[in-house]
VOGU-3710 file (C-alpha; in Angstrom, 3 decimals, decimal comma):
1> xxxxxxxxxx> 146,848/215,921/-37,064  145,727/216,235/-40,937  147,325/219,275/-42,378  146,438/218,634/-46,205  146,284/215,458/-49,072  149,451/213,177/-48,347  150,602/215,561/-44,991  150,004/214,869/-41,366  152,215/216,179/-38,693  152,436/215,256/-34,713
11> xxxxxxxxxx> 151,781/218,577/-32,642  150,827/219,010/-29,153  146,995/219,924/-28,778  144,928/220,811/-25,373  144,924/217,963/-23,299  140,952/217,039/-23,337  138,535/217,451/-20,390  135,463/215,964/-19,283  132,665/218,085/-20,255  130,001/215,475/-19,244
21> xxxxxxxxxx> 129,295/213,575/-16,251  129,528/210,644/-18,319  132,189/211,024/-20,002  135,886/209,609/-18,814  139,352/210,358/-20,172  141,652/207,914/-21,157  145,491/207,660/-21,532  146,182/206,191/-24,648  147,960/203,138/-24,960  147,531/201,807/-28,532
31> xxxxxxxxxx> 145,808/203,506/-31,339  146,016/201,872/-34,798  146,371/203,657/-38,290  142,799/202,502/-40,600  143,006/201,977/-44,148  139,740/204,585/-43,847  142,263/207,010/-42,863  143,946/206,545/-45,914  140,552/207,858/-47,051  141,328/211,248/-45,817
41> xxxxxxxxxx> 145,254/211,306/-45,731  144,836/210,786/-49,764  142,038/213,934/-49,856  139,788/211,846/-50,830  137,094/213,417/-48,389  135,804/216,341/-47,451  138,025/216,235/-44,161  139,370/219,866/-43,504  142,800/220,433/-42,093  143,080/220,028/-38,237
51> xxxxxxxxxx> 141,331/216,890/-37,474  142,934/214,813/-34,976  143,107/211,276/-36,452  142,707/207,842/-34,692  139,221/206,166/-34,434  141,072/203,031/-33,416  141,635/203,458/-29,747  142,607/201,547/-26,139  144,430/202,864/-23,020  143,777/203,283/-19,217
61> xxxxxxxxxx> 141,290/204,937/-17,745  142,198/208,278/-15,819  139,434/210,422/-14,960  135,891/209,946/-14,362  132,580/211,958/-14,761  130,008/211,582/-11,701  127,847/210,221/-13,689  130,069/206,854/-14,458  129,050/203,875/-12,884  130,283/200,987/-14,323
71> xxxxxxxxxx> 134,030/201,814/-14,998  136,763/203,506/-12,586  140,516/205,089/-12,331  142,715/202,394/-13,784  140,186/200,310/-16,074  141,661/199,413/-19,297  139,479/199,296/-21,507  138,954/199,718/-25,573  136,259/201,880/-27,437  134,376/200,788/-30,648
81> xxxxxxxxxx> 135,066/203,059/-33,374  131,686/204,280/-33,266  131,210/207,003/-31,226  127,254/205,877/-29,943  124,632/207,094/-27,282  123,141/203,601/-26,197  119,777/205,090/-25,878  118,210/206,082/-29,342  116,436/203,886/-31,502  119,204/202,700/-33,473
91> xxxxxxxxxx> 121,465/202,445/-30,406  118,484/200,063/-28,692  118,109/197,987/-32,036  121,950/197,335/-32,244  122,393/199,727/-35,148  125,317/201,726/-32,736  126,885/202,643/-36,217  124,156/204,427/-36,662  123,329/206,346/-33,525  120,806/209,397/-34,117
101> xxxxxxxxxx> 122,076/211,174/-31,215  126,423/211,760/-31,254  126,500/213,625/-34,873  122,360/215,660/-35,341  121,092/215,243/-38,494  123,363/212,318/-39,430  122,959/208,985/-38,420  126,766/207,399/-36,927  129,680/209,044/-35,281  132,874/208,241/-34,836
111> xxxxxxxxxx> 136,467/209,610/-33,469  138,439/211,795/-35,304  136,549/210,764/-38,706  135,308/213,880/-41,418  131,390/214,126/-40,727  131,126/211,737/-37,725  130,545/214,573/-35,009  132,924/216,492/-33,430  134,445/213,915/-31,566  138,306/214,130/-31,658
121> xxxxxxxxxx> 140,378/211,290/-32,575  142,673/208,656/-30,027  146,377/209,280/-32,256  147,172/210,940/-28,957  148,270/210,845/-25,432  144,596/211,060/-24,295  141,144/210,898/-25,520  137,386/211,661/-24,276  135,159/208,628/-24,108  131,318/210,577/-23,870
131> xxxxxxxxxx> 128,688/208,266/-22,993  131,475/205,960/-21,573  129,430/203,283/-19,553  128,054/202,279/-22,824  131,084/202,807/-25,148  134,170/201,150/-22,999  134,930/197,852/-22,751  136,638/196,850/-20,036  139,868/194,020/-20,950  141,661/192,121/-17,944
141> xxxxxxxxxx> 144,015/194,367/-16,564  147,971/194,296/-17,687  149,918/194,509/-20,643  148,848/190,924/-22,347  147,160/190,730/-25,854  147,716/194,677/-26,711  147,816/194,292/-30,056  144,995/192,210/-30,485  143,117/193,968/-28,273  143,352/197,254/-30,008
151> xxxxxxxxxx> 141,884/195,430/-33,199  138,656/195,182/-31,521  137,862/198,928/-32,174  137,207/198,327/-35,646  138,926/195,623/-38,053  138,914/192,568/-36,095  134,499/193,475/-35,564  134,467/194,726/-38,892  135,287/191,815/-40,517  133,588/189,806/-38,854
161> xxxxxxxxxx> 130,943/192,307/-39,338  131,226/191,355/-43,136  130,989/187,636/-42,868  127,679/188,783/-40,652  126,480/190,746/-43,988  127,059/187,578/-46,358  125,885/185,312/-43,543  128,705/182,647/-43,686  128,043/179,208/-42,455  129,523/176,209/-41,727
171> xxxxxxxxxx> 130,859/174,644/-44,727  130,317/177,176/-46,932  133,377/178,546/-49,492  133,795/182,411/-49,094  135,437/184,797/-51,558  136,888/188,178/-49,555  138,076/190,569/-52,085  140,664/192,679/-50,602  143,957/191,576/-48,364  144,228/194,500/-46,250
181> xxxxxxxxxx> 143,767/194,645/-42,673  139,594/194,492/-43,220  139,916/191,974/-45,321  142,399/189,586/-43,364  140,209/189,522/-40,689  136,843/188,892/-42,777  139,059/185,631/-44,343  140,140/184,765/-40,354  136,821/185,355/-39,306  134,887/183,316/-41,981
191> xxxxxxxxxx> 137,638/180,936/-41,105  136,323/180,878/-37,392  132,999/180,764/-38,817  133,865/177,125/-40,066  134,192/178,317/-43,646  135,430/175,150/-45,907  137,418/177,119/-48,135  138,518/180,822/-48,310  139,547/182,923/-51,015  141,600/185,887/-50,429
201> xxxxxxxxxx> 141,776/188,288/-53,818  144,747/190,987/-53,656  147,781/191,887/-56,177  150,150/192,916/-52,817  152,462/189,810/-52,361  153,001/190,457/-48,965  149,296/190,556/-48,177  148,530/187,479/-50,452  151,113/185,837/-48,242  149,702/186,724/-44,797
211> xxxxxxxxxx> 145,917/184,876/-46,414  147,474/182,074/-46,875  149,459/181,598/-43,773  146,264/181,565/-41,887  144,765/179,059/-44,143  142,994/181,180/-47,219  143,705/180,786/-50,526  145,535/183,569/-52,558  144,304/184,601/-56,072  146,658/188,144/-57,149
221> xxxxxxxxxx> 143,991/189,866/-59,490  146,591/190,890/-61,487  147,435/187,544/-63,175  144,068/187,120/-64,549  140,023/187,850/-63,863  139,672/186,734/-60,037  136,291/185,358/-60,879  137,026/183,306/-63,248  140,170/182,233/-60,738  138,203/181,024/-58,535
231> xxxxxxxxxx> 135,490/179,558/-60,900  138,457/177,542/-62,407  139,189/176,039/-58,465  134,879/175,706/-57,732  134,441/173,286/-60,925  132,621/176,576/-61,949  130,416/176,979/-59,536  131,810/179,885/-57,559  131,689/180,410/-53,882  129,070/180,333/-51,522
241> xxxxxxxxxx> 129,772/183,162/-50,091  131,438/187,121/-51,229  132,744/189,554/-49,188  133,777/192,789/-50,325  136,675/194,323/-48,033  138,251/197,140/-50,713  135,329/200,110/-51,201  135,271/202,400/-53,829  138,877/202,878/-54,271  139,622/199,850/-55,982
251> xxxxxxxxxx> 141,088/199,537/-59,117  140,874/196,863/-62,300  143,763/194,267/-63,441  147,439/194,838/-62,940  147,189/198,501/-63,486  146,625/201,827/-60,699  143,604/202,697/-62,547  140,750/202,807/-60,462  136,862/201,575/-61,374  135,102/201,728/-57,920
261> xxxxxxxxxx> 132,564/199,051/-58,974  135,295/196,776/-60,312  134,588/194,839/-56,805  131,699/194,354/-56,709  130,906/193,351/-59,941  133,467/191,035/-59,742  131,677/189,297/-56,544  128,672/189,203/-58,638  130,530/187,081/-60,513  132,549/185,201/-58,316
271> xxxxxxxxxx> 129,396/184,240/-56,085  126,933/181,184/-56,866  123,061/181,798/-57,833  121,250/182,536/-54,603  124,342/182,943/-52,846  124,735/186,587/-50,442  127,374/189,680/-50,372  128,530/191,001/-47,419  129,814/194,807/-48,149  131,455/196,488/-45,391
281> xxxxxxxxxx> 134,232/197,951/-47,639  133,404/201,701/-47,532  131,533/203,250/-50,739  130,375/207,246/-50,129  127,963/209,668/-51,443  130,571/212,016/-53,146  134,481/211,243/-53,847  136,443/214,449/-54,943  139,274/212,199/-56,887  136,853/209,414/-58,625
291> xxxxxxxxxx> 137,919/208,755/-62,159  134,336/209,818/-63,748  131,566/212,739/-62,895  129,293/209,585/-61,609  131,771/208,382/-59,142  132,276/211,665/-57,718  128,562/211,562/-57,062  128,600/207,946/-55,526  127,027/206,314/-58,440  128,995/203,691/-59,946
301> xxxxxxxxxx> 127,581/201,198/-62,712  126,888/198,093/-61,266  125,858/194,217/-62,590  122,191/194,765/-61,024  120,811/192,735/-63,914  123,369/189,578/-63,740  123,002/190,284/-59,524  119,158/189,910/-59,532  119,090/187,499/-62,296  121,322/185,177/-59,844
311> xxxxxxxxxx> 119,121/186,108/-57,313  122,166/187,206/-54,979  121,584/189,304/-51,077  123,539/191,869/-50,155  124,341/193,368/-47,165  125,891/197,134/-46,520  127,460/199,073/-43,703  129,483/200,260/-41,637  129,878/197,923/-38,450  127,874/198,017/-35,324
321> xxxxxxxxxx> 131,376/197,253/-33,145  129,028/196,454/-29,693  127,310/193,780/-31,337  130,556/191,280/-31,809  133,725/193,254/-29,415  132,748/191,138/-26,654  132,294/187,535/-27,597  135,419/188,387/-29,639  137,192/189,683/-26,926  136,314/186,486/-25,142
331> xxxxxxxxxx> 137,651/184,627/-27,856  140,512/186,244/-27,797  141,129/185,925/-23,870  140,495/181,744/-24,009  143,218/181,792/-27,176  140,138/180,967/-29,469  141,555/183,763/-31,676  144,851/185,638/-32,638  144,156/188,599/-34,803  147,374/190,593/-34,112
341> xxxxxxxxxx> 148,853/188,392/-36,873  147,618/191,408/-39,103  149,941/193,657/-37,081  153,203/194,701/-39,339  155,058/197,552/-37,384  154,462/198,943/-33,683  155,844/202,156/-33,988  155,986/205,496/-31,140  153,604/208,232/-31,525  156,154/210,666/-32,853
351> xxxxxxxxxx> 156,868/208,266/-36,388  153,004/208,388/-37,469  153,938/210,688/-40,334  156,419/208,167/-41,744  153,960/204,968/-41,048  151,392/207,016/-43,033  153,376/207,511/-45,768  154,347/203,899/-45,753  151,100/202,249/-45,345  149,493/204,427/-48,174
361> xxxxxxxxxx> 152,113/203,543/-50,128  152,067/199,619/-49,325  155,608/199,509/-49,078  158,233/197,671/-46,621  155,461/195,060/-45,474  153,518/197,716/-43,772  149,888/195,753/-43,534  148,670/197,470/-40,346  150,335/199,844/-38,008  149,717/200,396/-34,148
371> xxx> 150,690/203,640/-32,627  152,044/203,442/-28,681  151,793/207,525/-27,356
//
């Protein structure tokens, strides 16, 4: 549970209830800590104290509205972070990040996430699935492939999501700004994609270090322009490809200071004339803690004459999870892919405070946390 900037705590809350017939409740078995958690841990949103985290969610199904049909007692299944109707326009076009019906008068909800609905989060013992024929995904039954699993709620699709964005080919060299959990998995997925070469741009060793054991290429931002980096290793070219897995909280060089458009002018950069961005790092409409009175309002100065000069595409959003959890999934099942690699620490419930503090703070090779209630 949030209590303030830098302060969660683990208290025991009302055990949830279906309040739908199609809703189910399920034990929790894994729930992961986001780096968009970090978001609000840091007070860097508008998130008010008492929201139960965890947007990242799998477990066993225990209860059942009347109006399920597809899933029953004992189904273990996992839920895209998106919290999504399956019926409204966006919902029937794909767009289930951006479902018109879970959160009125905003488009997208999600668990336990500041103005995604009131839909409580899964860092708990149990959690309330609405609209769960759509939302659930059933998993083969068991204990194997937890932790890889659990990454289909959000990073494993979500980077995938951005190599979707930047449309990544066969062949093709991609640059992914950002080592974090997002951004491993938008270097492993471009990978998967049949990318030719993939650059991974970070200054955290440890992260550096986990790109290139799957195959990327490391350039630490902090020993020089990452741009021109990677220029220097594309006989000046650049890449194909950009993807851009950090958001607005990114900061410039070797130093803490932040410049949330630092990223993505650097991908202007990085990426060849006529060449596409894929943006699924989060940028949002007002940050409390930006360096400058723009920022704060969500508008950040960025290369749009050098971008339309190269004549570059980008693509923005949050991810549509139901589009890609299930041919991943399936991937995952035939040993096509692995993407617990990302997975640092598997910790109990009860030490969530501590792995918060950790993972903001980078420290002790903390690169993605799982939670087991």
């Amino acid at each position: 549970m949030y209590k303030g900037p830098f302060s969660v705590a683990v208290e025991d809350v009302e055990k949830p209830a279906l309040k739908h017939p199609n809703d189910v409740i399920v034990r929790v078995t894994s729930t992961a800590i986001c780096g968009s958690d970090l978001h609000m841990y840091e007070g860097r949103t508008a998130a008010e104290p008492g929201i139960v985290f965890g947007h990242e969610n799998m477990g066993i199904i225990e209860e059942t509205g009347e109006g399920v049909t597809a899933l029953k007692k004992g189904d273990r299944v996992v839920m895209p972070f998106n919290v999504a109707c399956g019926f409204c326009r966006n919902c029937a076009e794909g767009f289930t990040g951006y479902c018109l019906t879970v959160n009125p008068g905003f488009p997208g909800g999600a668990y336990g996430y500041v103005a995604m609905g009131p839909w409580k989060g899964g860092q708990a013992e149990y959690l309330r699935v609405p609209y769960a024929d759509f939302n659930c995904l059933k998993l083969p039954p068991g204990q194997e492939h937890e932790t890889d699993f659990v990454l289909l709620a959000d990073i494993f699709p979500t980077g995938y999501h951005g190599c979707e964005l930047a449309q990544v080919r066969p062949g093709e060299s991609v640059a992914v700004y950002g080592a974090g959990p997002v951004g491993l998995m938008a270097a492993y997925s471009a990978l998967l994609r049949g990318a030719k070469k993939v650059f991974v741009v970070d200054r955290v060793a440890e992260r550096l270090q986990k790109a290139e054991e799957i195959g990327a290429v490391p350039v630490n931002f902090a020993e020089g322009d990452p741009a021109e980096q990677i220029k220097d290793m594309t006989d000046g070219v650049g890449t194909d490809k950009g993807v851009d897995a950090v958001g607005y909280q990114a900061t410039k060089g070797g130093t803490d200071r932040e410049e949330p458009a630092t990223v993505l002018n650097s991908l202007v950069g990085t990426v060849r004339a006529t060449g596409a961005l894929g943006v699924p790092g989060l940028y949002v409409p007002s940050d409390p803690g930006a360096p400058d009175e723009q920022s704060k309002q969500g508008m950040l100065l960025v290369a749009i004459g050098k971008l339309f000069e190269k004549g570059l595409r980008v693509g923005t959003g949050q991810c549509n999870v139901k589009r890609y959890n299930r041919q991943l999934r399936d991937m995952i099942i035939e040993g096509r892919a692995k993407p617990s690699f990302v997975v640092s620490h598997e910790l109990p419930l009860d030490q969530a405070a501590s792995a918060y503090d950790k993972f903001d703070k980078r420290i002790e090779g903390y690169t993605k946390v799982v939670l087991h209630p």
